[in-house]
C-alpha positions as CSV (number, residue, x, y, z in Angstrom):
1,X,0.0,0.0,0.0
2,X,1.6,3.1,-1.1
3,X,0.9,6.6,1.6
4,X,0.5,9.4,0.0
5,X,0.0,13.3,1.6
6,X,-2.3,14.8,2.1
7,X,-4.4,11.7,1.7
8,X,-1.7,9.6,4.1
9,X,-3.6,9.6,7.1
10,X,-4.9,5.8,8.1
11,X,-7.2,5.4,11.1
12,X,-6.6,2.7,13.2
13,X,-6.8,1.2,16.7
14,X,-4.3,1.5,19.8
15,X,-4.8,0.9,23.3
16,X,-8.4,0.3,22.5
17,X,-8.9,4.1,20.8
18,X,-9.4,5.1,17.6
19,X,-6.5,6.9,15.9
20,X,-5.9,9.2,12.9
21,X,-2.4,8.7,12.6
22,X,-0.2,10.5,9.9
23,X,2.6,7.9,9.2
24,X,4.5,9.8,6.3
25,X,4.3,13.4,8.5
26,X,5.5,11.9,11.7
27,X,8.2,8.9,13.1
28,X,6.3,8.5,16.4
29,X,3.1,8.0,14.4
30,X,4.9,5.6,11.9
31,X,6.7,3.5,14.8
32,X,3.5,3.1,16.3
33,X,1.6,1.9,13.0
34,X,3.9,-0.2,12.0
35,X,5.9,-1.4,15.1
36,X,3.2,-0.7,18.0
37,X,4.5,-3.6,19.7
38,X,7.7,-1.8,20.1
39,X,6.6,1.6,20.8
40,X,8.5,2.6,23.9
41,X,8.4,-0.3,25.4
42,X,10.0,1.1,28.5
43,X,8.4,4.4,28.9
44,X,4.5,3.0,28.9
45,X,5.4,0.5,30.9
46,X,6.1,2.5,33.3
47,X,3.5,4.9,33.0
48,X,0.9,1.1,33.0
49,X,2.5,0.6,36.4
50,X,2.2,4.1,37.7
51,X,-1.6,4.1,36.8
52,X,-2.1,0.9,38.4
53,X,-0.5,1.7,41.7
54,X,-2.3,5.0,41.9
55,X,-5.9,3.9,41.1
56,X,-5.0,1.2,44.1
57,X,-4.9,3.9,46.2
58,X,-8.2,5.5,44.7
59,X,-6.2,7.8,43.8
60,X,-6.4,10.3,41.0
61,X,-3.6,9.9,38.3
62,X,-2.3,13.4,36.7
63,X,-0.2,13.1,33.7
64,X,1.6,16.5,32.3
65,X,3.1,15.6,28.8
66,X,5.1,18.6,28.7
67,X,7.1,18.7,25.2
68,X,4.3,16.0,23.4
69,X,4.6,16.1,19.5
70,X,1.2,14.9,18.8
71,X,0.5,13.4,22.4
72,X,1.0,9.9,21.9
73,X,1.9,9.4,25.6
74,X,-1.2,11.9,26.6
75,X,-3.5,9.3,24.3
76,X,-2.1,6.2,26.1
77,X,-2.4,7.4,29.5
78,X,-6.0,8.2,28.5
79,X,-6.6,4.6,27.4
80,X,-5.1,3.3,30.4
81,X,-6.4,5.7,33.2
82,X,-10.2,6.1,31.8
83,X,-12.0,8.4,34.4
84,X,-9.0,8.0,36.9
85,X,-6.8,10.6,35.1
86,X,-6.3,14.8,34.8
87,X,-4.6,15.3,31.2
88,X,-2.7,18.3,30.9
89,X,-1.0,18.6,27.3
90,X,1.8,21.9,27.3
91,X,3.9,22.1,24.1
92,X,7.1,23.9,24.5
């Protein structure tokens, strides 16, 4: 299948959302269609584990993604906290 702009964008789903993602404009947005899998690994499970422990405590989970380029963290922390979280998106 061959991408091309403006007509690029694909919609599909992550983390049990729906997506418009823009594969040809952005890396993070290609890395996660293509290798989703893979997307940093490290860095969401962290945040997964950070949710968790917080909504244990009946807590409420803020997430600042201060510096996002289209808020891919701010979109999983969405899917993963539901009602639990406070978003905050800041771009620098």
């Amino acid at each position: 299948m061959r991408l091309e702009h403006p007509a690029g964008a694909l919609d599909v789903m992550r983390w049990g959302m729906r997506l418009r993602l823009h594969p040809i404009d952005n890396g993070c947005e290609k890395n996660l269609l293509f290798t989703s899998q893979m997307y940093e690994t490290t860095e969401l499970a962290a945040l997964s584990e950070e949710i968790f422990r917080v909504r244990e405590q009946r807590r409420k989970f803020v997430f600042v993604d201060i510096g996002a380029n289209v808020g891919l963290f701010s979109i999983f922390v969405a899917a993963t906290a539901k009602l639990n979280a406070q978003n905050s998106r800041c771009r620098t």
